[in-house]
VEXLO-584785 format. One line per 10 residues: their letters; for each residue x, y, z of C-alpha. Coordinates in steps of 0.02 Angstrom, whole numbers. Example, Ala and Ser with C-alpha at 12.3 -4.5 7.8 and 13.67 -1.06 7.14 Angstrom:
% VEXLO-584785
AS	615:-225:390; 684:-53:357
***
This chain:
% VEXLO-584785
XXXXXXXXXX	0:0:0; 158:126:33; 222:99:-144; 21:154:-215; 10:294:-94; 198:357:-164; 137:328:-341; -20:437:-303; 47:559:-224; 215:600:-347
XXXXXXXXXX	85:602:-492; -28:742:-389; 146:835:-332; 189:828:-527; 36:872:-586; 23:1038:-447; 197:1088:-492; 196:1082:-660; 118:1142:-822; 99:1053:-1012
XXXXXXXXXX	260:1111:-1062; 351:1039:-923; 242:887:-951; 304:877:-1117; 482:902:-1084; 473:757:-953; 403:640:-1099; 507:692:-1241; 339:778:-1343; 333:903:-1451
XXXXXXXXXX	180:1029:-1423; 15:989:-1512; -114:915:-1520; -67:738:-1477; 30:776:-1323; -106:899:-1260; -217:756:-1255; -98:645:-1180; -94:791:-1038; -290:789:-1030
XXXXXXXXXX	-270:614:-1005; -156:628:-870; -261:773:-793; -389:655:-794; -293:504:-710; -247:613:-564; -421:657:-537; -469:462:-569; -324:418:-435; -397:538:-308
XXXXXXXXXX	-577:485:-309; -478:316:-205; -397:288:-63; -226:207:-46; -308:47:37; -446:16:-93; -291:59:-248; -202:-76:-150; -323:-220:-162; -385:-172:-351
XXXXXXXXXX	-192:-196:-385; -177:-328:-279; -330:-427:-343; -290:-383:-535; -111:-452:-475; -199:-633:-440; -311:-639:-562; -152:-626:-698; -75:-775:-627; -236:-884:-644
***
């Protein structure tokens, strides 16, 4: 559950501190269209990530986790 909550939380400390052109300099994109969609996207993921808690992220994972070794 530490390594989810770390995972959440850099994403939301990126996404605070940042803007699109430091997203895109992180991923190696050139401004446009396609990359300003990938940053909606990833707008949208934080928000996604957020509407969990660490504990229920955990046993999603955790239970996706087993069911990909049966």
């Amino acid at each position: 559950m530490h390594t989810i909550k770390t995972f959440v939380q850099s994403l939301n400390t990126f996404h605070w501190k940042t803007d699109y052109k430091q997203f895109c300099e992180v991923l190696n994109l050139d401004k446009g269209q396609y990359s300003l969609q990938k940053y909606q996207h990833f707008e949208n993921l934080c928000k996604a990530l957020n509407e969990f808690d660490s504990d229920s992220l955990a046993k999603l994972v955790e239970a996706g986790a087993t069911a990909e070794q049966k």
